[in-house]
N, C-alpha and C positions, 0 to 999 in steps of 0.2 A: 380432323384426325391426321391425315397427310401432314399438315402444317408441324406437328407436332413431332411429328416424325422425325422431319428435315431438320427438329431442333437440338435433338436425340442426341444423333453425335456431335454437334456442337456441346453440349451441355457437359458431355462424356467427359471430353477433350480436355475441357477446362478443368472440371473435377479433378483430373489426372495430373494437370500440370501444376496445380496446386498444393494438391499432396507430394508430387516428385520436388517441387521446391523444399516444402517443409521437411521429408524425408535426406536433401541434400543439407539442410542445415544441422541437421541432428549428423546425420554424418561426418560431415565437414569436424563436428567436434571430435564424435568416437574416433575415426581414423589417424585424425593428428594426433591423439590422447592429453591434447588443451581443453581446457574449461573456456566457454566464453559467457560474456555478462547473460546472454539471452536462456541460453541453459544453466546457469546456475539459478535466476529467478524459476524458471521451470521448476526447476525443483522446489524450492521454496516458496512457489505457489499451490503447491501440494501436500509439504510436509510443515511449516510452519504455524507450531503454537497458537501464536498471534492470530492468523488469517482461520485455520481448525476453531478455535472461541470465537470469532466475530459469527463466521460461517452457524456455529451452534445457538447463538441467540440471534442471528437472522430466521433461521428454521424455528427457534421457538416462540417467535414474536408473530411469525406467520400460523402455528397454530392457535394462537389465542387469537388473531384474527380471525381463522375457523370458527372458536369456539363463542367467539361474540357473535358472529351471525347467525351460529345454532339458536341462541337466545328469540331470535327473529322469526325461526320456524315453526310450524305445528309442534307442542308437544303431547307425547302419545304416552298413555301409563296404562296397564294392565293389573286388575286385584284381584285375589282371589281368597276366600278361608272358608276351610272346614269347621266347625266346630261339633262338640255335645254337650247339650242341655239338658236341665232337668227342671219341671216347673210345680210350686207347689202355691197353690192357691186357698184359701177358705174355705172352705162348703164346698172344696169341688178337688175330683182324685187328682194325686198328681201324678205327673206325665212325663216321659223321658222321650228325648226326639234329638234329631241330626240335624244341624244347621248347615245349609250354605249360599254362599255371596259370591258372585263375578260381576267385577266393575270392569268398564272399559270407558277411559277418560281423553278427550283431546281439548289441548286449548292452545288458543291463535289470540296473537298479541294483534291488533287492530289500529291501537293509539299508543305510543307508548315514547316521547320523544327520548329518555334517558336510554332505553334498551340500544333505538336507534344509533346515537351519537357516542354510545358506549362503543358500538361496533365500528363507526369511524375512526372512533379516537383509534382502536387498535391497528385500523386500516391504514393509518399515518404511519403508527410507531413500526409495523411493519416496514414501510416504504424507508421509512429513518433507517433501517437495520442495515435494508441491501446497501442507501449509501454510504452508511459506514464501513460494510463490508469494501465498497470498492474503493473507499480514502486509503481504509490500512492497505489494501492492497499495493495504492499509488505510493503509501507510505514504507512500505516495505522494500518495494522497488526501489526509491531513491536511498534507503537505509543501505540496502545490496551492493548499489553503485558508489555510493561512498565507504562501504567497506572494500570490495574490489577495487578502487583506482588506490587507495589506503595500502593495498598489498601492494600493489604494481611499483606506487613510490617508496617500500621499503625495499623492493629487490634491486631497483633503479639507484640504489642509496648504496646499496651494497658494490653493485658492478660500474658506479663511477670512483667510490672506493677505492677497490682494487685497480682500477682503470688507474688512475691516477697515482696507487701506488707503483704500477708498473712505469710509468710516465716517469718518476721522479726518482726509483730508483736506479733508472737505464743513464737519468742525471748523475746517477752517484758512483756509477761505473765510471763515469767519464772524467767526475770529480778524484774520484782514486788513480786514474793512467796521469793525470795532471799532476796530480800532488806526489807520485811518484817520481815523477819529472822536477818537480820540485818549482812548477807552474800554478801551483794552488796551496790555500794555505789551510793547515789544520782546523781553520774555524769555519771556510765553507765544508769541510767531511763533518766535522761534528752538526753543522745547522742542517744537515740533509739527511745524515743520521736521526736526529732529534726528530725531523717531520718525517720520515720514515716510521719509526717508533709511534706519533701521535696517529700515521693513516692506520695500523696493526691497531690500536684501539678501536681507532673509530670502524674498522668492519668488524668488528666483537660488538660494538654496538648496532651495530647497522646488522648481523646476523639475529642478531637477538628480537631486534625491529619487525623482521619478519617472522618469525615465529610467533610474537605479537599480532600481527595483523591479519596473518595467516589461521591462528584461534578465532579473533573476533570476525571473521568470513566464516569459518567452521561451525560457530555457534548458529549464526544466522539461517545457512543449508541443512545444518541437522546433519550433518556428516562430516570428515575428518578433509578439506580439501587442500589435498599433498599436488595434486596432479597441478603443470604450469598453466596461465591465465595466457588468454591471447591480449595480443600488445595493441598500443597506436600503431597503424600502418603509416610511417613516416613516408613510402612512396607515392599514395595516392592524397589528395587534398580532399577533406573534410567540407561538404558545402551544406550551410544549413539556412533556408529560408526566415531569418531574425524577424522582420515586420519592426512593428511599432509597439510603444506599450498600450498606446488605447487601444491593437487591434487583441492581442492577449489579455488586457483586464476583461475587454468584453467577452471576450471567449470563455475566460474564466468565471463571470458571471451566469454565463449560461449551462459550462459544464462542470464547475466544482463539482464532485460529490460530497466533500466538506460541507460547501454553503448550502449544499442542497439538503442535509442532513439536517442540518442545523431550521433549514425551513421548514421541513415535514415535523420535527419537533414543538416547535412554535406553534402550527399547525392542527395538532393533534391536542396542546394544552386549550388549543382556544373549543377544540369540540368536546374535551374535559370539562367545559366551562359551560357548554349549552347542556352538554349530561348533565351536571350537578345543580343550571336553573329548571330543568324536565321536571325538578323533583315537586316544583308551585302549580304544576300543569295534571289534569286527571289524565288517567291511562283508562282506555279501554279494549277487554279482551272479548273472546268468543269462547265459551266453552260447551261441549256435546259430550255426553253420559248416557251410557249404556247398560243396566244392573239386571242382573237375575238374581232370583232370591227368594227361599221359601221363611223368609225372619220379617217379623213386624218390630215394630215399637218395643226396646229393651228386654231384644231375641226373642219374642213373640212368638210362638209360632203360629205362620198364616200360609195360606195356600201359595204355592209357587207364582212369582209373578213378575212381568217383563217392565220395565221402567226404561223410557227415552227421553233424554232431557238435552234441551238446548236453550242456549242462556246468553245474554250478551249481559258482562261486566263492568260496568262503571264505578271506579275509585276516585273521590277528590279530597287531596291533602288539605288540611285544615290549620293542622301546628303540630309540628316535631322538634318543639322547642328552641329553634331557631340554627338548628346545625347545618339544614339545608341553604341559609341565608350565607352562613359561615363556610360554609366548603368552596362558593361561589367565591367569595373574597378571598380567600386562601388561595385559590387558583387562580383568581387574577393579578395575584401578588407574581406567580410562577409563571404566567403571560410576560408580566411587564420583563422579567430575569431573562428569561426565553427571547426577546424583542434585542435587550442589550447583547445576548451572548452571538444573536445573528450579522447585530450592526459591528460585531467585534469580530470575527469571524469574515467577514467582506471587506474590514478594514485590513484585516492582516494577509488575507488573499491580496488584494492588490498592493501591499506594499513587498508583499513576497516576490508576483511577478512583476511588477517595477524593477524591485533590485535584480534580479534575474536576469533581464532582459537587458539592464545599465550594464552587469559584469559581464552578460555574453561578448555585447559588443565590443566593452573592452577589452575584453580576454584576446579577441582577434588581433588586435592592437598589439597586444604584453605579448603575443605570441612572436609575432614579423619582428618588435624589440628585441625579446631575447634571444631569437634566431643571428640576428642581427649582431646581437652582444657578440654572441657565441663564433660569431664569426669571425670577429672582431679580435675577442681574445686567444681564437686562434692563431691567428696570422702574429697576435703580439707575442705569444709563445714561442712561436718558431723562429722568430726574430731573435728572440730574449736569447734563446739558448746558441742562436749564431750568435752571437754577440758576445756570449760569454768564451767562445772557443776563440775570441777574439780579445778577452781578456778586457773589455771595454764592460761588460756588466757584471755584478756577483751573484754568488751565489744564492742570496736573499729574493735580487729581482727575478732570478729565473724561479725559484721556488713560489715568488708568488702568484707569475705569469700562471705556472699550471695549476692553482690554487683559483685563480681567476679563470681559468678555461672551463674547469670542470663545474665551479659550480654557475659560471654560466649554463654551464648543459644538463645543472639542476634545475635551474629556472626555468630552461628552456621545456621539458618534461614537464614540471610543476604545472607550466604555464595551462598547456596542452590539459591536462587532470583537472583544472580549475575554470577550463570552458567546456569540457565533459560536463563538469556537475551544475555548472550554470545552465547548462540545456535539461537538464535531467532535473532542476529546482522549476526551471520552468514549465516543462510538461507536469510534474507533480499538482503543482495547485494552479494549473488551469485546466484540472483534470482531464488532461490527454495521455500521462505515464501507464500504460499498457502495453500489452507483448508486441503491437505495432509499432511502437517508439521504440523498445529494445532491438526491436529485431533491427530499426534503422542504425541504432550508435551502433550496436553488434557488429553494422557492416563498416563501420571506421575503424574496426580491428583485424588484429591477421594473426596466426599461429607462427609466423615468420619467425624466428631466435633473432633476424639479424635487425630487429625492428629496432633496436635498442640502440644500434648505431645510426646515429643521429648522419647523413649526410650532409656536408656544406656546397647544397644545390639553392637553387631560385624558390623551393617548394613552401609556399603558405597557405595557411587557410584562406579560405574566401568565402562571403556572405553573398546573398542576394537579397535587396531592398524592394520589397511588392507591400504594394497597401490591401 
């Protein structure tokens, strides 16, 4: 008892510090008034369609497993009738009387292999439900993530945009003090013009984009989501334990809830299979009868009388015309379908995290690249445009230096979006995509505004290589 004691507030402590974290995560969003990926699933693990239907034919697949093992139980029946007679006989007066009968009936299934393997089969389709329920779940979540990085790269689209148009037309300032001077000629004002006019479209599209992707988020949540999305934290480095693909196939082998669905299905046909050979096998039951009764022989009337009857049942199928033969083969038709849709199924598990696992690693790669570009075309920029205040480039090269900068710093973004969902493809079908995993990418995000300026520091992702 003491021992238990000492464990008390241990136990306490932790409880407390657990809920203060999940409390500070939920907060962390309300306070900033950002949306992040882990609380938008929250929510859409609550109100979503999708997951509401999977959830309601899990619950009702689990009643019919109920109700097949009722089959298995004592069944108890109660009878009762009043009636009035009147009896006339031959040579003898007739009689008016009051009839009545109480039955009390049990019977217990004893042999019964169809009853039996009825109630497994449901016991499977049952267990097939939960993991469907928890594929769509993994499937919803990776749906979420790629509609939220889908916003991120449309706002991202918008504000390098504008970025850029501010970039080119601080050029075109520069371009008019020149040509006033009579240092430039009419046709770089008009080519700086012209791409000015082409950036004013393209954020008309780029607004619209969002709007766009900002609905298909909205549909997903089941509510209207206006409020900002938290970003890549471009100052801290994203480290994620990659491995190998056999150590993920295996994993996935063991934890798909997909492949696992798919096995309980399989599973369940094949005990469809031993129900419907039960039907060449006798069944024996037990049944106990209890009657009161003052009625004979077609409503007779005899002196009241107590009747107890126990009985053991014995049924052996002879011929029902051959449909029990037929239901068997039918179902084994639906075995062999069930066998292919598993080995298909496992096939496309591992080529999913294969690929997954290939674009992780290379996405780390694409990322240190385009940082790399980006840096690149930075410094080319700043060059371009000394250069032209030197009258040594035009107005074309400089227009395409920041044409090259920027959408290096879309690639560079993209890059970062496109190893997001490569980890997020990957936990999906190795069935590990759960509020554990969000909560970790969660934490590669930040409510920061200034996340979106890209820094040109040393800063890259990095992996860690463990078997």
């Amino acid at each position: 008892m003491s021992y238990k004691l000492k464990l008390l507030p241990i136990i306490l402590v932790g409880w407390m510090t657990a809920a203060s974290s999940a409390v500070n995560i939920d907060n962390r969003d309300v306070l900033s008034g950002y949306s992040s990926l882990l609380s938008l699933f929250r929510e859409v693990s609550i109100e979503a369609p999708r997951l509401q239907a999977i959830r309601a034919r899990t619950s009702s697949a689990q009643e019919k497993q109920s109700e097949a093992f009722g089959a298995l139980l004592p069944q108890i029946s109660a009878q009762g009738s009043y009636n009035k007679n009147r009896q006339h006989a031959e040579n003898f007066p007739s009689q008016a009387y009051d009839g009545q009968s109480y039955i009390l009936s049990l019977n217990q299934v004893i042999y019964n292999r169809s009853t039996w393997q009825n109630y497994q089969k449901y016991k499977l389709l049952a267990r097939q439900k939960i993991f469907e329920a928890q594929d769509a779940e993994s499937e919803i979540a990776a749906d979420l993530a790629e509609r939220y990085f889908k916003a991120l790269a449309s706002e991202d689209q918008l504000a390098l945009v504008q970025a850029e148009w501010r970039a080119t037309n601080k050029n075109y300032d520069r371009v008019k003090a020149l040509y006033s001077r009579q240092l430039a000629t009419i046709t770089d004002r008009l080519e700086i013009e012209a791409r000015l006019d082409t950036l004013v479209a393209a954020e008309i599209d780029a607004k619209n984009q969002i709007k766009v992707t900002r609905e298909n988020l909205s549909e997903l949540v089941g509510r209207s989501v206006l409020e900002p999305l938290e970003r890549i934290n471009q100052k801290d480095p994203f480290i994620f334990d990659l491995r190998s693909i056999s150590y993920w196939a295996d994993k996935a082998m063991v934890s798909s809830p997909a492949l696992a669905a798919k096995q309980k299905a399989q599973e369940s046909v094949e005990a469809a299979i031993r129900e419907a050979q039960g039907g060449h096998l006798p069944t024996v039951s037990l049944s106990l009868n209890a009657q009161n009764t003052n009625l004979g022989y077609q409503n007779t009337q005899s002196p009241k009388t107590d009747t107890l009857y126990a009985g053991v049942n014995v049924q052996i199928p002879i011929f029902s015309g051959g449909s029990t033969s037929a239901r068997v083969r039918g179902l084994m038709d639906e075995l062999d379908a069930s066998e292919y849709e598993t080995d298909e199924i496992r096939k496309r598990i591992k080529k999913e995290v294969s690929t997954a696992v290939l674009n992780a690693d290379s996405g780390l790669g694409k990322i240190k690249a385009t940082r790399q570009a980006l840096y690149s075309s930075h410094k080319a920029r700043l060059a371009t445009e000394k250069s032209f205040e030197y009258q040594t480039k035009n107005t074309v090269d400089v227009l395409d230096s920041i044409r090259e900068e920027y959408s290096a710093r879309r690639d560079y973004l993209q890059a970062q979006y496109n190893y997001f969902m490569s980890i997020v493809t990957l936990y999906r079908w190795s069935g590990r995509l759960s509020d554990a995993e969000l909560s970790q990418l969660s934490a590669w995000l930040t409510a920061d505004e200034r996340s979106l300026n890209v820094e040109l520091d040393d800063r890259v992702p990095t992996r860690t290589d463990s078997e």
